[in-house]
N, C-alpha and C positions, 0 to 999 in steps of 0.2 A: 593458550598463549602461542601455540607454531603457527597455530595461523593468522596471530595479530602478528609475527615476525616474517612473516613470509609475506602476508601484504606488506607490508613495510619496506623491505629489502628488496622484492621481485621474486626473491629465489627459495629455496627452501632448503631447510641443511644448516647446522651450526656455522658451516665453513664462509658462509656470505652474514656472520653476525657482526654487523660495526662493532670498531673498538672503542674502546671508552665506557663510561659510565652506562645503562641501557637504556631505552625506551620506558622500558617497565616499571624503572625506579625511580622515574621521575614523571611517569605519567599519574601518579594517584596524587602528588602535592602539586601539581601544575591545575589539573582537577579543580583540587580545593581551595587553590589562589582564586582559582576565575569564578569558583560559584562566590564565596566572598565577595569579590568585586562587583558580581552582576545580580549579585541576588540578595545583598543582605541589607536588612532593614537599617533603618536612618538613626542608630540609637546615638546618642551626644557624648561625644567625647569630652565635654565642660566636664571641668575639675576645679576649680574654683572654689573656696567656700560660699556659705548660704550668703545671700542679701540677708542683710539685717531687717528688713521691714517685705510686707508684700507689695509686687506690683500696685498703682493706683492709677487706673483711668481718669480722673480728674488732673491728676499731676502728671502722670506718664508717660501722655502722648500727644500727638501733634492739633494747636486746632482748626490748619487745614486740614483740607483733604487731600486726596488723591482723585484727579476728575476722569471722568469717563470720557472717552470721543463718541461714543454711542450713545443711543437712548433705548432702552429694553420696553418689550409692552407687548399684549396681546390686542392681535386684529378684530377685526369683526367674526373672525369664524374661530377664536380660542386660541388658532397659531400663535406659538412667541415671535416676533419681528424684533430686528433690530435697523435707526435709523441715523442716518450721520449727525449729530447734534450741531448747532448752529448757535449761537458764534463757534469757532473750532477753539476747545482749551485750551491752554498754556503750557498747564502743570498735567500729564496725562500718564499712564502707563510706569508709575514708580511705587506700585506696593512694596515690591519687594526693598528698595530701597528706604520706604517709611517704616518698615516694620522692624527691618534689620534697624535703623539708625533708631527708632526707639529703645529698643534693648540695648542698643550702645548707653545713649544716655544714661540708661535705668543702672548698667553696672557701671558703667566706667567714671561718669562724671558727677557732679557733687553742684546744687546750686545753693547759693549763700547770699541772701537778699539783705543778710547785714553790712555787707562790702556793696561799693558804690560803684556805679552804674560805669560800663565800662563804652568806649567807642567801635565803632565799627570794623576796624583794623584788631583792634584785639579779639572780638567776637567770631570774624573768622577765623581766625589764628585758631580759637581754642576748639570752633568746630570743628575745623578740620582734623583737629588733634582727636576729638572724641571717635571722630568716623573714621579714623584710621588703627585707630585703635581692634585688638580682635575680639571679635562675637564669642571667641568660643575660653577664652580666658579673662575673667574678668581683674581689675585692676584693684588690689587691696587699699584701703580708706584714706591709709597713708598717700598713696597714688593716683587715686582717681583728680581728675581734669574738674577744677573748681570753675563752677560758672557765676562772676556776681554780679550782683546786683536783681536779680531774681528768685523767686522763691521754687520754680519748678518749670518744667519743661513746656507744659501747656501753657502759660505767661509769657517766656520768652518769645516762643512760637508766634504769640501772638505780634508782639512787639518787632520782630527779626522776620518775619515771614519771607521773604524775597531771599534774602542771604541766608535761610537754612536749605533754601530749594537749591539756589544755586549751588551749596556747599556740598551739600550731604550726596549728590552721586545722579548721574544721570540715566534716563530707560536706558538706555543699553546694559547697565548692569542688572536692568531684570534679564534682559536677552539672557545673556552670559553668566547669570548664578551658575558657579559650576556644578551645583547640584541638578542643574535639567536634564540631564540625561539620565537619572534615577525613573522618570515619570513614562520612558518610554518601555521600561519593564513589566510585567507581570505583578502582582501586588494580589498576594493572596491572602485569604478571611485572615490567617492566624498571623502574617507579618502586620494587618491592620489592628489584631488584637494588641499586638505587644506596641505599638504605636502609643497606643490609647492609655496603657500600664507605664509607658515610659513618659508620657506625658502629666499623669496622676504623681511618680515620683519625684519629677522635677517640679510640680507646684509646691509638692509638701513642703520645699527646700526655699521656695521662694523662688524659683528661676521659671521665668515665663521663656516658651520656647517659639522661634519663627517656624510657622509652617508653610507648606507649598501646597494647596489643596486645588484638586485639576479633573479634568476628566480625559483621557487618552484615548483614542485620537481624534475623539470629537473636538477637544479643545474649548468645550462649550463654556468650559471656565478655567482659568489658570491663572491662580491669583496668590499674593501670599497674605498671611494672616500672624499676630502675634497672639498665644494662646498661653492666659494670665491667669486662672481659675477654673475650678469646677466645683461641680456636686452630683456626685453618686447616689443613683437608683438602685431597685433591683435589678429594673428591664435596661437600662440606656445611662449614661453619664453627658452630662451638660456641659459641654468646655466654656467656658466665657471668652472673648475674643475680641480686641482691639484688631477694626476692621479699616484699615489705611482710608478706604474709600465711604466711611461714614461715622467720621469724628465727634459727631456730637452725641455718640450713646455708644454703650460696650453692647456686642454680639454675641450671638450663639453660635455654637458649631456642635450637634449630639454624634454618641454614636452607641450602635445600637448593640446590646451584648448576646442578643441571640443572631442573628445573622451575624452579628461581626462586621459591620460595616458604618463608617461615617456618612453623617447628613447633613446636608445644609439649607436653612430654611430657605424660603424664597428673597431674595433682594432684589432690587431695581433693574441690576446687572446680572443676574440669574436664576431662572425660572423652580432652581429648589430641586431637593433629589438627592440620590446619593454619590458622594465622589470619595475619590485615592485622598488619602494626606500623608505627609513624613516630611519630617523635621530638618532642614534647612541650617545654614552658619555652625554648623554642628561639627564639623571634622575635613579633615584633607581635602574630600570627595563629596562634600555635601555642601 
C-alpha cells in the first residue's frame, strides 16, 4: 500500500497523506460498482406475476414482417455476398421494436373480439398505450389495455398493419436500445451459460424474454429475437423464437452445453454459426 500512496500523492511519507476519507477505502467498492456495470450478465429484473397462459405464435405475434434491405446468398465460389434488394422496403430494420412490442401486447394488453369493432382513432390511442407501457413490469388483469373487437394480436395485425408500424416505434430505436453497449463487452462461456438458465426460468413462468443475439465486431448479425420456449437435451437445449423477420413460422435458436455457446441456424439474413445473446427490456441498463 506505500507504494500505491506514494504514486498517488507524488511523495512518500504519511505527511503528504490527503485528508478525508482514503483512496484505499474506497477503491475496493468503486472496483465492484464498475465490474457490475461493465461485466455483469443481462439477468431480468421482471417481477411481475406469471402470465396465466403460454406465449402463442399463432396469437402472439405480428403477421408482418420485419424486411430486410439486403439480400443474403452464396456466390459461385461458396462466399456469403450480400446485395442491395430492389424495390428498397418500407418497413426495414425494426426487430427490436417487433419484438419488444410483442411482449408488450403479450403482457399488458387484453383482446376481446366480443366488444365491437373499434375506429382508427381509438386503435391508435390504445396502441400507443400498450407501447408505452413497460417491458419489464407487466400490467395485472385488472389493468391490462383491452383491445376490441379482435380475438389476438396476429388478426389485428393483420387488419391495422400501416397503423401498428407507424405506432409501435421507429429504427432508431433499434439504434438506441439502451442495452447496445452490453454487446461491445467480453461475454464469456459461463456469463453465456447462466443466460441459457435464466432463460429456462423464465419460460417455466410463462415470460418470454427479448433477446439481442449479435456477433461483435464483425456485426455479421445484430438482431433482436423474442425467445417463448424450449426443450432440454442432454447435449444442447432448443429455444423456440418468434423471429420479427420470419412471421410465418416460429424459430430456433440452440445452445450447446458443452462448449457453452449459443447457435443459430442458418437464415436468409445469416449464414448460421455461433453468436453472444442476452436479454434486452430487462432493467435500467438493458
Amino acid at each position: 500500500m506505500t507504494r500505491f500512496r506514494e504514486g498517488w500523492s507524488g511523495h512518500a511519507g504519511r505527511n503528504c497523506r490527503p485528508k478525508g476519507p482514503s483512496v484505499e477505502r474506497w477503491f475496493g467498492p468503486i472496483l465492484l460498482l464498475l465490474c457490475v456495470l461493465l461485466t455483469g450478465c443481462a439477468t431480468s429484473k421482471y417481477s411481475a406475476p406469471a402470465p396465466a397462459r403460454a406465449f402463442d405464435f399463432q396469437r402472439d405475434t405480428f403477421a408482418y414482417s420485419n424486411e430486410l434491405f439486403w439480400e443474403y446468398d452464396f456466390d459461385a465460389q461458396g462466399h456469403w455476398t450480400t446485395h442491395t434488394r430492389e424495390p428498397r422496403p418500407t418497413y426495414g430494420q425494426h426487430c427490436f421494436v417487433m419484438a419488444r412490442s410483442a411482449w408488450q401486447f403479450f403482457a399488458n394488453a387484453r383482446f376481446d373480439p366480443a366488444r365491437p369493432k373499434a375506429d382508427e382513432a381509438t386503435y391508435r390511442r390504445l396502441i400507443r398505450r400498450v407501447v408505452r407501457s413497460s417491458p419489464r413490469h407487466a400490467l395485472p388483469d385488472r389493468q391490462k389495455i383491452i383491445i376490441p373487437g379482435y380475438a389476438d394480436l396476429r388478426s389485428f395485425s393483420r387488419d391495422w398493419e400501416g397503423l401498428l408500424k407507424a405506432q409501435c416505434g421507429g429504427a432508431w430505436q433499434c439504434y438506441f436500445q439502451r442495452g447496445n453497449w452490453r454487446m461491445i463487452l467480453p461475454m464469456g462461456h459461463g456469463q453465456q451459460e447462466k443466460t441459457a438458465e435464466h432463460l429456462l426460468a423464465r419460460l417455466r413462468q410463462n415470460q418470454p424474454a427479448v433477446v439481442h443475439v449479435f456477433r461483435f465486431p464483425q456485426l455479421s448479425i445484430n438482431h433482436a429475437v423474442l425467445v417463448f420456449g424450449a426443450s432440454e437435451k442432454p447435449d444442447e437445449i432448443e429455444f423456440t423464437i418468434y423471429d420479427p423477420n420470419e412471421p410465418g413460422h416460429p424459430c430456433q435458436l440452440f445452445f450447446d452445453r458443452a462448449s457453452r455457446t449459443f447457435r443459430f441456424p442458418p437464415r436468409n439474413y445469416f449464414v448460421g454459426g455461433p453468436l453472444k445473446v442476452y436479454e434486452v427490456y430487462s432493467s435500467w441498463d438493458y
